[in-house]
C-alpha positions in Angstrom: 42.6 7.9 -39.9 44.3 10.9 -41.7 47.3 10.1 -39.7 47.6 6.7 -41.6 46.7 8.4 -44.7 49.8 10.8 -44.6 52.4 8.1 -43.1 51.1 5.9 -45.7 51.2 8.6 -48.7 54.8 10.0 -47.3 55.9 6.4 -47.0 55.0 5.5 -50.6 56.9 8.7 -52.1 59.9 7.7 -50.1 59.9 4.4 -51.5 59.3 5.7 -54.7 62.3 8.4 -54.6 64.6 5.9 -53.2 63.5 3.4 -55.9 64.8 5.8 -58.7 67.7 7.1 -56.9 69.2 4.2 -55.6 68.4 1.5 -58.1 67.7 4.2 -61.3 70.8 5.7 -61.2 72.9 2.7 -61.0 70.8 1.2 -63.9 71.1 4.3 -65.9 74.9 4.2 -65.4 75.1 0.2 -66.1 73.3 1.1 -69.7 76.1 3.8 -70.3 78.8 1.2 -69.6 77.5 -1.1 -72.2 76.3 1.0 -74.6 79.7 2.8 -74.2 81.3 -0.4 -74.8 80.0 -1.4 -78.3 82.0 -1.5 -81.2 81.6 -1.7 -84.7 82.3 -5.1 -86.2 83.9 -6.1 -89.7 82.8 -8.4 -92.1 84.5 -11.7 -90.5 83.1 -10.7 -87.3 86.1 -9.1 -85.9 86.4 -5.9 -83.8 86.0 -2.6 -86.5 88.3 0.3 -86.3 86.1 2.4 -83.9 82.8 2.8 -81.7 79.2 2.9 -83.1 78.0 7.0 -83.2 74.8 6.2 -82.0 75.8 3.9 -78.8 78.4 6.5 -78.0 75.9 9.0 -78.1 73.3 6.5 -75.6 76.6 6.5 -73.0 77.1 10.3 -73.4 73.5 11.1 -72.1 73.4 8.4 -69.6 76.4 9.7 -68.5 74.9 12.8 -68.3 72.3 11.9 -66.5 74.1 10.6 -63.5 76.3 13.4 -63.1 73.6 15.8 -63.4 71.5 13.6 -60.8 74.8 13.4 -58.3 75.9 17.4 -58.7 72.0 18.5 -57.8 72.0 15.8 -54.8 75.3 17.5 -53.7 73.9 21.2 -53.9 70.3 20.2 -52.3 72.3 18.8 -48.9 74.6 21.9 -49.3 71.8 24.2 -50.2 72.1 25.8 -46.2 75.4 26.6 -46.5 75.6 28.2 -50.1 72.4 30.0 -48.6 74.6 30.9 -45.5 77.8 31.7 -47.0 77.1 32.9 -50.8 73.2 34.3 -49.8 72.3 32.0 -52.6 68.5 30.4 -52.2 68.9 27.4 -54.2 66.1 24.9 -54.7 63.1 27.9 -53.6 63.5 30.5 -50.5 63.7 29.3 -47.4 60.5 30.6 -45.1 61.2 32.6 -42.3 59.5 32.3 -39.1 
């Protein structure tokens, strides 16, 4: 029965990880886009003369977000060979055997 219990608890934080990276991100990024998109408008409805501070500010962070989620993906699969080549632990030290 423990056996179960620990395929079934593993299983539900894969799920869970995969949920937030690969539909979060995407959603994080598609709020950027529009947010980044938003202009102000004039009186008669018309496009204004530049973009809304505070939706610029929205995309800016999204935007952050994503890169910052895509650059620590990179260095956690490249995390052996940084630790190889630079003798840089990143993401905890590695246990020796």
């Amino acid at each position: 029965m423990h056996t179960v219990n620990a395929i079934a608890t593993s299983l539900g934080e894969v799920t869970l990880i995969a949920l937030i990276l690969g539909a979060g991100l995407p959603l994080i990024f598609a709020i950027g886009v529009r947010f980044w998109s938003m202009e102000t408008a004039t009186v008669n409805g018309a496009p204004g003369g530049g973009r809304n501070t505070v939706a610029q500010t929205v995309a800016y962070v999204c935007f952050a977000i994503v890169l910052i989620a895509v650059l620590l993906g990179i260095l956690y699969i490249a995390k052996d060979f940084i630790s190889h080549t630079f003798d840089i632990q990143l993401f905890g030290a590695k246990k020796k055997k």
